[in-house]
C-alpha positions in Angstrom: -47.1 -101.5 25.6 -45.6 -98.5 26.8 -41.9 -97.3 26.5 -39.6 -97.2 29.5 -37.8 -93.8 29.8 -34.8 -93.2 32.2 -34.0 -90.3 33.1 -31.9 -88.6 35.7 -32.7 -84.9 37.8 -30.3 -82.3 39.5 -31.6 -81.1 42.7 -29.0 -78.1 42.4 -28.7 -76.6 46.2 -27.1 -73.2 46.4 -27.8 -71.1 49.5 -30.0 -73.4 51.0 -32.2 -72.5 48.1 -33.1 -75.1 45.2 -33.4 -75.1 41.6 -36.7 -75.2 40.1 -37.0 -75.8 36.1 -40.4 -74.7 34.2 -41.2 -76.5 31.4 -42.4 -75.0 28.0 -45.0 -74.8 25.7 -43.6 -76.8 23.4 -42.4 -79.8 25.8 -44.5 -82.8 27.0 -46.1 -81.5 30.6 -46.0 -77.9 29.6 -45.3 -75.4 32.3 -45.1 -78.0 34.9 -41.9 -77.3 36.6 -39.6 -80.1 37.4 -35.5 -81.0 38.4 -33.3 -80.2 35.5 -31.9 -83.1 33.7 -32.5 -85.4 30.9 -32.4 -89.0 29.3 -29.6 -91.5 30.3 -28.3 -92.7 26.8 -26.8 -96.1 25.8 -24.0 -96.6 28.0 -23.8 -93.8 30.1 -23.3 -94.2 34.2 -26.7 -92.2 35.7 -23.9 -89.6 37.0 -22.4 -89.4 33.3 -25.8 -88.6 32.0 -26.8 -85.9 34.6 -23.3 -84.1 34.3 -24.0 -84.0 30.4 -27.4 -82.9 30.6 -26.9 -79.9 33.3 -23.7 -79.3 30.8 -26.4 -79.2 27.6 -29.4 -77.8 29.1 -28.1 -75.0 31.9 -24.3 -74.5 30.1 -22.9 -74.8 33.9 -21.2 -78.0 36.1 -22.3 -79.6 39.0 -20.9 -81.7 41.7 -23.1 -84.9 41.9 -23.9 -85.7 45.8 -26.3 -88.8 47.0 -29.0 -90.0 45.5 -32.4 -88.5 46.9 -35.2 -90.5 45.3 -35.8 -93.0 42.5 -39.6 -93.0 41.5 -41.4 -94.8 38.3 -44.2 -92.9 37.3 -46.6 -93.9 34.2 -47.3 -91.0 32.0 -49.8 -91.2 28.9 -46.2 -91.3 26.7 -44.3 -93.8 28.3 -43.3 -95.0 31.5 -40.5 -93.0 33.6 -38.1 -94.0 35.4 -36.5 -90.6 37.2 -33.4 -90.6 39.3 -32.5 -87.7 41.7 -29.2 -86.6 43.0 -28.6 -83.5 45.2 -26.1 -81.6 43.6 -24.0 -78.3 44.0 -22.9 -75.9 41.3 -19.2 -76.3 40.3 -18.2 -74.1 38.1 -20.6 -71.1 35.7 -24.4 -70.4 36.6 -27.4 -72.0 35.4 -28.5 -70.5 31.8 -32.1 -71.0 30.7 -31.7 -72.7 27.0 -34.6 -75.3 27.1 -36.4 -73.6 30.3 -39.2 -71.2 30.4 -38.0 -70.2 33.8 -36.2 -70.9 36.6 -36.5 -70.0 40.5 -34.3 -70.4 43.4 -36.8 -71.5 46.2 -36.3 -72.9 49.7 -37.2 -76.4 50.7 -40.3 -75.3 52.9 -41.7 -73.1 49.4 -41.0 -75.7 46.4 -44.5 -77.2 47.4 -46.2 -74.3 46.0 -45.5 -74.8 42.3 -46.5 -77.3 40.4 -44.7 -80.3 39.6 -44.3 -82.8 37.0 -45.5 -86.0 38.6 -42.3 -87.9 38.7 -40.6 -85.6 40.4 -43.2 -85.1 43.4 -42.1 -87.7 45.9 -38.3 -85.9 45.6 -40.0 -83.1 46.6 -41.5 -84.3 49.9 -38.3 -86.2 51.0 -36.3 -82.2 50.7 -39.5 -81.1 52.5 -39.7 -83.6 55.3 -36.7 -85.5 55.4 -33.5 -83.7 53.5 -31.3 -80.5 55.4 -30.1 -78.7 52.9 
C-alpha cells in the first residue's frame, strides 16, 4: 500500500508573473519544475506549513491568498495530496537553496516547461480560469 503525502505549493504572483521551481538532480522528479513548498507536518494548519516551507526553502515571506487547486496524484513513491494557494511576496526575495532554478513566467508561458504531475491541473486553472 502506498504512503499518503500532503503537501502544500506557493503560486507566488509578483508582476503578473509567477514563480516557477526546478527540481534537482538529486530530488524525486528531477528537473521537473513545480510550486515551491513542502510537506504539512503533524499539526500544522495547510497555511502554517506553506509559510514555513517558503521561509525554509526560498528564505523570503508570503502572504497566503485563496486556495487554487487541490489534486491527488499517485506517484511510483507514494500518493500525493498537493494543495495550492496563490500567494504574494511579503517581505525578502525568493533565494534558490533547494532549487536548481527559478523563473518568473506569465500565466499564458508556464505551459511550456515541464511540470511535476501534481501540480498540472493548477496550472491550467492560472491558464484558463485565474487573473493574475
Amino acid at each position: 500500500m502506498k504512503k499518503n503525502i500532503y503537501v502544500v505549493g506557493a503560486i507566488i504572483i509578483k508582476n503578473r508573473k509567477v514563480l516557477c521551481a526546478q527540481r534537482g538532480p538529486d530530488k524525486s522528479l528531477p528537473y521537473k519544475w513545480e510550486f515551491p513548498g513542502g510537506k504539512i507536518e503533524f499539526g500544522e494548519t495547510p497555511q502554517e506549513a506553506l509559510q514555513r516551507e517558503i521561509q525554509e526553502e526560498m528564505r523570503c515571506e508570503i502572504e497566503i491568498g485563496e486556495k487554487v487547486e487541490h489534486t491527488i496524484y499517485e506517484y511510483d513513491f507514494g500518493i500525493v495530496h498537493l494543495t495550492t494557494y496563490i500567494c504574494k511576496l511579503k517581505d525578502g526575495e525568493p533565494t534558490l537553496t533547494e532549487h536548481l532554478n527559478i523563473k518568473w513566467l506569465p500565466p499564458n508561458e508556464l505551459e511550456s516547461l515541464e511540470w511535476a504531475p501534481a501540480d498540472i491541473p493548477a496550472i491550467k486553472r492560472l491558464v484558463n480560469e485565474i487573473t493574475i
